[in-house]
ZAFI-682460 format. One line per field, with one value per residue (C-alpha): x, y negated, z; residue in one letter. Coordinates in nm, 4 decimals, padded with zeros to 6 digits. Layout:
c1 = [X / ...];
c2 = [Y / ...];
c3 = [Z / ...];
rest = [A / ...];
//
This chain:
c1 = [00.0000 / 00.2356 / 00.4808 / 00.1253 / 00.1004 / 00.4623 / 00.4181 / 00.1077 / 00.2664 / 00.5499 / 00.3597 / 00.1266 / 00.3703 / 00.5213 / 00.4188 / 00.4770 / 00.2629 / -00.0077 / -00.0737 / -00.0597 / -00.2396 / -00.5481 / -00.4829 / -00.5192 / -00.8005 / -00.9790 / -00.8755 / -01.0357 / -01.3606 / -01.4076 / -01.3785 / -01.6508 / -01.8725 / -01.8274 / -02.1696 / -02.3363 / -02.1582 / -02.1391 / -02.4461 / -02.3994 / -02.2922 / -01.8613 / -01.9990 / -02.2953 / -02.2914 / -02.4699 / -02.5122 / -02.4494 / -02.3387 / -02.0348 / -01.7438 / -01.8899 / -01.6850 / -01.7089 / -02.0460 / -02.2668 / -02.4143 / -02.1197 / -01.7958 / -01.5463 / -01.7331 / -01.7797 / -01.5749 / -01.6129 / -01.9159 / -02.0872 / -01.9918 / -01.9548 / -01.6151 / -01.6779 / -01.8383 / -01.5621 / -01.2800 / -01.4583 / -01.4934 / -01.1527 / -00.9972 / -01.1466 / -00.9450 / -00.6723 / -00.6958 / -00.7045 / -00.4402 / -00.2037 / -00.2861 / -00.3083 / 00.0242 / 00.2143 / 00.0447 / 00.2174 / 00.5585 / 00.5614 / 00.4431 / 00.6793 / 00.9536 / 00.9267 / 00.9169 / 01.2091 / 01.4115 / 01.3847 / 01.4437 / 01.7767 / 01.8320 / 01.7570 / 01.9059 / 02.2899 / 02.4443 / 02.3451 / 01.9579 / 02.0532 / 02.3338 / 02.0741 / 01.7609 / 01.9532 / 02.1643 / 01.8396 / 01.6867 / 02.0057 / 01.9435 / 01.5934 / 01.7451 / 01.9557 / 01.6170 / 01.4184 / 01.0389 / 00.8642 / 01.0634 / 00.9643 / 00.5861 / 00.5643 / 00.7188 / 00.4467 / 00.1871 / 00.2620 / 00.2292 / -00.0500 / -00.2812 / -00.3728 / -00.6172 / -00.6498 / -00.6106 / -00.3087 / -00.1158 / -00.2231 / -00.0138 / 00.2522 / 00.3532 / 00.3196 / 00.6074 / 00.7872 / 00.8390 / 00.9228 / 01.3080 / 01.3004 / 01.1206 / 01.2998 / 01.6180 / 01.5376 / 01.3786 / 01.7084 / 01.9420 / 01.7438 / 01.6854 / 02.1043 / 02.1091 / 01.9104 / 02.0395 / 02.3885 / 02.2643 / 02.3364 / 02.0169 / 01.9498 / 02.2244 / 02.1626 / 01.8401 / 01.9917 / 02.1913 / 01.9588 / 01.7844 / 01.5136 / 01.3385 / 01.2989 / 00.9635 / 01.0336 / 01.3675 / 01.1620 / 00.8382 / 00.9361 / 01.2729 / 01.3305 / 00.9691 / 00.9150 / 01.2138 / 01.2116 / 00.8207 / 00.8471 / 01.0645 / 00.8947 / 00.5975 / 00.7077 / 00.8241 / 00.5380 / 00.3449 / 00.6357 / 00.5805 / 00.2002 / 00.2907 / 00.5338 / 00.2611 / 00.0382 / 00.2009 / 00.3261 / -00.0216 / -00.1411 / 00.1246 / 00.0502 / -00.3170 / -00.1764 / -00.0008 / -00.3064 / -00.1897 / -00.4076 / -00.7530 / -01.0000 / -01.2723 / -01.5198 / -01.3287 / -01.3012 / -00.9449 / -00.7128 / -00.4230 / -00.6596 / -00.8696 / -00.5253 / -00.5012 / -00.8048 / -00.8168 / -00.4763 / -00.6235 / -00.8598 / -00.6007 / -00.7192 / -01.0759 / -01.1308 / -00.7874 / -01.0222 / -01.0206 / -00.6593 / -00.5954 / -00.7803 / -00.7365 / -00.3352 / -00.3877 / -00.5127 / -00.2542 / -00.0108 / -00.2110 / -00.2518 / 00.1108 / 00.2094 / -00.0189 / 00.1575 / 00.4905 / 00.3899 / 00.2666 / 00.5726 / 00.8064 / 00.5965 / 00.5664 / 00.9339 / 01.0403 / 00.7787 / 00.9008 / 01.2780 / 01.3929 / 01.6557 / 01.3923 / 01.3130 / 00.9354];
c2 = [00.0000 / -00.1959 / -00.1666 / -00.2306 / -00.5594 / -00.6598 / -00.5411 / -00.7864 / -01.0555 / -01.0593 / -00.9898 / -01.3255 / -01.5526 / -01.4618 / -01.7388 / -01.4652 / -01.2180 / -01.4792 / -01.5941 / -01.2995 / -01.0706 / -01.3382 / -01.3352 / -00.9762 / -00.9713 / -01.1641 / -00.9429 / -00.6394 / -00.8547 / -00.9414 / -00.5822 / -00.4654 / -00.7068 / -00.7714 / -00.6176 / -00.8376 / -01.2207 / -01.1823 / -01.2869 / -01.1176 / -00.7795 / -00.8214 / -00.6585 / -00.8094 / -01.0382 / -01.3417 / -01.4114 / -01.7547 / -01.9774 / -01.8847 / -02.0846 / -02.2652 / -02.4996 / -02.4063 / -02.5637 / -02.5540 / -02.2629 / -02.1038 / -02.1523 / -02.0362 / -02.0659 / -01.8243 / -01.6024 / -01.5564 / -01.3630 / -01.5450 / -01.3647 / -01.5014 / -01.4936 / -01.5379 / -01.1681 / -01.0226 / -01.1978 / -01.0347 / -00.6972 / -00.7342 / -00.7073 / -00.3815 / -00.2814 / -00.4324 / -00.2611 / 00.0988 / 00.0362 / -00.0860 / 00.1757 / 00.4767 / 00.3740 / 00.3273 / 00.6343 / 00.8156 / 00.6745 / 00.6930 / 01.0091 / 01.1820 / 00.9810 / 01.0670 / 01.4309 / 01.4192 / 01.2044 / 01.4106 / 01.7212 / 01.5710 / 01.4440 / 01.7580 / 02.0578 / 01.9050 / 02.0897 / 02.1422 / 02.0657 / 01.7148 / 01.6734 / 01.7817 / 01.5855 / 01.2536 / 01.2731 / 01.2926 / 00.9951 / 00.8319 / 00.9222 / 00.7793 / 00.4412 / 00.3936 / 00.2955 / 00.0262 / 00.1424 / -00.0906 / 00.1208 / 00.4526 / 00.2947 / 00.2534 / 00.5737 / 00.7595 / 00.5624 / 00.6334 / 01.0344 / 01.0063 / 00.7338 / 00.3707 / 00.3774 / 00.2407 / 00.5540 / 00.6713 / 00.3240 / 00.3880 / 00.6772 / 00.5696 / 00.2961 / 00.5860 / 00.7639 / 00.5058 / 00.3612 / 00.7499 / 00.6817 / 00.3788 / 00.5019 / 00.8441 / 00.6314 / 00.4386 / 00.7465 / 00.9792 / 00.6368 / 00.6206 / 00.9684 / 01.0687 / 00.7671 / 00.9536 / 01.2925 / 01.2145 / 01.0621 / 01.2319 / 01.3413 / 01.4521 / 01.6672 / 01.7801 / 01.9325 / 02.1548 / 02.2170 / 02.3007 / 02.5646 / 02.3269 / 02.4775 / 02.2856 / 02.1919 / 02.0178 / 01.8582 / 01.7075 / 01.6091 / 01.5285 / 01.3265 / 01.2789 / 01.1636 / 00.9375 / 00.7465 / 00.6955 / 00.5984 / 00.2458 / 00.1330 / 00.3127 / 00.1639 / -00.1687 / -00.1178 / 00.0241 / -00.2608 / -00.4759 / -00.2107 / -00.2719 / -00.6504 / -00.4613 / -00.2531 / -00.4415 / -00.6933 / -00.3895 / -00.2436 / -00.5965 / -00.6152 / -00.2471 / -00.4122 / -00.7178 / -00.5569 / -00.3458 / -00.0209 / -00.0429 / -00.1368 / -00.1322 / -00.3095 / -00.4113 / -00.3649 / -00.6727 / -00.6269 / -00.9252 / -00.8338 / -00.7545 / -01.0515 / -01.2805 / -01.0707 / -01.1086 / -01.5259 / -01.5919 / -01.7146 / -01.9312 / -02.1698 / -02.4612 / -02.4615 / -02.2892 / -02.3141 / -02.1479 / -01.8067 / -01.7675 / -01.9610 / -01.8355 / -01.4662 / -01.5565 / -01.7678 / -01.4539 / -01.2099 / -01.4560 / -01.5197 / -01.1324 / -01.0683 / -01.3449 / -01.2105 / -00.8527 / -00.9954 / -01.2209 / -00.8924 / -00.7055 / -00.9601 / -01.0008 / -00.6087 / -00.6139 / -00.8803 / -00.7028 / -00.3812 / -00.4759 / -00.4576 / -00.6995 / -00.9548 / -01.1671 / -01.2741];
c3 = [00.0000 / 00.0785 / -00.2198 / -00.4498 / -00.2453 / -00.3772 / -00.6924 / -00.7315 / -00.5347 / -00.7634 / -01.0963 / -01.0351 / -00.9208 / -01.2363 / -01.5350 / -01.7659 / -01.5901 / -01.4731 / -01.8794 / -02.0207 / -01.8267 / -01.8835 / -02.2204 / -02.2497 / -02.0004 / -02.2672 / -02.5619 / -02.3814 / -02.2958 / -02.6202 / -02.7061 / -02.5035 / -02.5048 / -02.9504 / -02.9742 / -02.7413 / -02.8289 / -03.2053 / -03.3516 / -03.6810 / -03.7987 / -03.9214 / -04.2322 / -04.2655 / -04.6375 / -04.6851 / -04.3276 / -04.4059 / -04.7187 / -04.8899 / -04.6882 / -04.4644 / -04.2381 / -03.8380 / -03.7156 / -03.4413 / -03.6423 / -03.7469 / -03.4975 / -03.6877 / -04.0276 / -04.2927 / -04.5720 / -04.9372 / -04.8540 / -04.6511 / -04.3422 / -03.9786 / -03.9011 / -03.5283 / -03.5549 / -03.7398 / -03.5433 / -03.1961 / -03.3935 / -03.5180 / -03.1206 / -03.0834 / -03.4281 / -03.2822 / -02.9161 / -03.1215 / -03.2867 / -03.0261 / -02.8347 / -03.0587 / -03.2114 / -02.8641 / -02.7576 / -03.0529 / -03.0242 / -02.6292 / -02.5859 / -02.8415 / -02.7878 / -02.4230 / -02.4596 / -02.7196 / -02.4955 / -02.1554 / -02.3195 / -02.4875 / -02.1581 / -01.9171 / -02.2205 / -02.2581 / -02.5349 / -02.8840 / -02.8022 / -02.6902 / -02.9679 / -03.2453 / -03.1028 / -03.0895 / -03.3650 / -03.5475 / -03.3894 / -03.4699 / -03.8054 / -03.8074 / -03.6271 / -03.9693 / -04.1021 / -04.0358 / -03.8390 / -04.1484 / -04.4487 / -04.2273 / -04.1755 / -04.5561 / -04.6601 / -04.4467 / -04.5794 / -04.9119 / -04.8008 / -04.6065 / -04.7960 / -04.7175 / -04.4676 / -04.1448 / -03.9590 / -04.1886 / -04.1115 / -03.6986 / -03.7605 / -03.9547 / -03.6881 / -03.4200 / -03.6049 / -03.6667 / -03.3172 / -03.2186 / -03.2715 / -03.0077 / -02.6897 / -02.7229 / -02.7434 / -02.4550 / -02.2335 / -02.3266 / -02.1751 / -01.8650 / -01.8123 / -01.8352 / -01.5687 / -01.2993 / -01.3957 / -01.2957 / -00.9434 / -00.6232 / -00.5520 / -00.8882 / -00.8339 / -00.4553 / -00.6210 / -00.8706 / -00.5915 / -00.3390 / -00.6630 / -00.7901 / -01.1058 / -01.4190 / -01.3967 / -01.0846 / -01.1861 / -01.5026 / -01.3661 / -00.9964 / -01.0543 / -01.3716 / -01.5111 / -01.2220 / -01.2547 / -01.6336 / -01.5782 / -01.4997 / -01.7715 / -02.0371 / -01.9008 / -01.9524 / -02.3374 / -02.4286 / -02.3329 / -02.5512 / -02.7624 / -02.8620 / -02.9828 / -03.2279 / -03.3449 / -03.3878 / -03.6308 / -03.8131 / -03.8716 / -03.9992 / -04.2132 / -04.4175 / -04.4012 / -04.5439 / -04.8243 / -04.8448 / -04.7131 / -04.3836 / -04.3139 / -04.6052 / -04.6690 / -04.5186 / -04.2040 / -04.0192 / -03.9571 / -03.8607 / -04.0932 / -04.4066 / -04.3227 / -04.4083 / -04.7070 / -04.8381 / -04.7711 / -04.9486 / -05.2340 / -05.0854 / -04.8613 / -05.0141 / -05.0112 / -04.6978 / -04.4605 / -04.1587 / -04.2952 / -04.2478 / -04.0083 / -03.7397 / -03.7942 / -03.7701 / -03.4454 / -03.3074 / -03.4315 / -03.2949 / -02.9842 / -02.9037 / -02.9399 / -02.7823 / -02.4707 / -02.4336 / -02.4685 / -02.1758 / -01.9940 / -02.0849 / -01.9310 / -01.6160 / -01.5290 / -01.6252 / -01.3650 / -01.1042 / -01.1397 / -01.1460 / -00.7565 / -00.8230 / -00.8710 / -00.5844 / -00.5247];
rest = [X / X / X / X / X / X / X / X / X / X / X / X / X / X / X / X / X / X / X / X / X / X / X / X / X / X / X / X / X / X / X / X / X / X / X / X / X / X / X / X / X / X / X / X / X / X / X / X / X / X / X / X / X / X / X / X / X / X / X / X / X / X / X / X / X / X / X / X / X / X / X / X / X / X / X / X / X / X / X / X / X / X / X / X / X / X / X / X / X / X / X / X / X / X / X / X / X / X / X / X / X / X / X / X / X / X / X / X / X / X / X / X / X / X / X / X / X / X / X / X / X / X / X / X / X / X / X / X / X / X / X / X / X / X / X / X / X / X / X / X / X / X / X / X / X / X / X / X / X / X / X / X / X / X / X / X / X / X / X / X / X / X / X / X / X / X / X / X / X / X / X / X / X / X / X / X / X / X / X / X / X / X / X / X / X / X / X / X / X / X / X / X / X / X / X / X / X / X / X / X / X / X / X / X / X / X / X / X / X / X / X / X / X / X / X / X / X / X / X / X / X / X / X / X / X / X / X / X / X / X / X / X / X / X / X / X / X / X / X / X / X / X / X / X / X / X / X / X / X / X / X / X / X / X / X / X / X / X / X / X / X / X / X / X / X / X / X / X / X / X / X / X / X / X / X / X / X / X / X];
//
């Protein structure tokens, strides 16, 4: 109880952690509650005139097709949630396995598991993004999954480092000594430990995702229509700048406000969870 009550002390005195954690708090509430606030349907054509400036009516106007982009921006969060998520959960959870494995088996196991992620680090995450999208399809679920893979290289990177840090501690090695099996060597000293920095990445992590996923939807390798996703939704209003600046405009403001938010998050459970860190 007491080391939550730091934890929290420390995360909200935090600028970092105060600001972004509200800024994500937002995100999610607009997820939920998208059915409820948007008055039209994000797919819904015609639901006003063709490019209609933000009014009273319309707040953040209308598209090419006469839909509310209020609706499709609140729609769009939900998008963007998934695909945060999904993708981070891809990356993390493989990465993790790959890297406490490499960590725990020394020997050929650990040479061959991160000499391939080395391998994979000689290439950028967009080119390996791309090159599975051009295997799998461009879809919105095939470019989730495509990021997911991508990022692999990167957590299992970072999970291997701080998983050979704890495995050459003293009581890492008072364990083996004392006979503990592998199960509980991985799960109830090594796992634990690597947790809270992997925990923090991730959360970097889903900024870095999602930009990557809007950009395959920007080059049109993500989202499809009529999806009202953010990246496809800059896409689709480049050739409208001039007449109607609005319709990319504000789906970029809240790319770059939504990243902006889990980087904020990032840095504040970093500096709460680091015990150098005075509150």
């Amino acid at each position: 109880m007491e080391g939550s009550k730091n934890f929290l002390k420390k995360f909200f005195t935090k600028p970092s952690g105060l600001i972004g954690s509200a800024i994500v708090s937002i995100l999610v509430l607009s997820a939920i509650m998208a059915e409820i606030i948007s008055p039209h349907s994000p797919t819904k054509m015609g639901a006003g005139k063709r490019f209609s400036k933000p009014s009273s009516n319309y707040v953040l106007g209308t598209d090419e097709f006469g839909r509310d982009m209020f609706s499709r921006i609140l729609h769009g969060s939900r998008l963007t949630l998934m695909i945060g998520a999904t993708a981070v959960g891809i990356s993390l959870s493989t990465g993790m396995l790959v890297g406490l494995i490499a960590a725990y088996r020394k020997g050929i196991i650990e040479q061959m598991l991160m000499r391939g992620t080395d391998v994979l680090f000689s290439f950028t995450e967009t080119l390996i993004a791309l090159s599975c999208v051009a295997v799998l399809g461009p879809s919105l679920e095939n470019a989730v999954i495509a990021v997911g893979i991508a990022g692999i290289p990167y957590y299992a990177r970072i999970c291997y480092s701080a998983a050979l840090v704890e495995s050459s501690k003293p009581y890492y090695e008072a364990s083996i000594a004392c006979g503990a099996g592998h199960y509980r060597l991985i799960v109830y000293h090594l796992l634990p430990n690597v947790l809270p920095t992997m925990i923090v990445v991730s959360t970097l992590g889903v900024s870095t995702a999602i930009l990557a996923a809007a950009g395959l939807s920007f080059l049109g390798l993500g989202a499809q229509p009529p999806l009202p996703e953010w990246g496809y939704m800059l896409a689709g209003s480049r050739d409208y700048i001039n007449r109607a600046p609005w319709l990319m405009t504000i789906p970029g403001i809240a790319i770059a406000l939504t990243v902006l938010g889990f980087n904020l998050l990032g840095d504040g459970l970093r500096s709460a969870l680091d015990p150098t860190e005075k509150s």
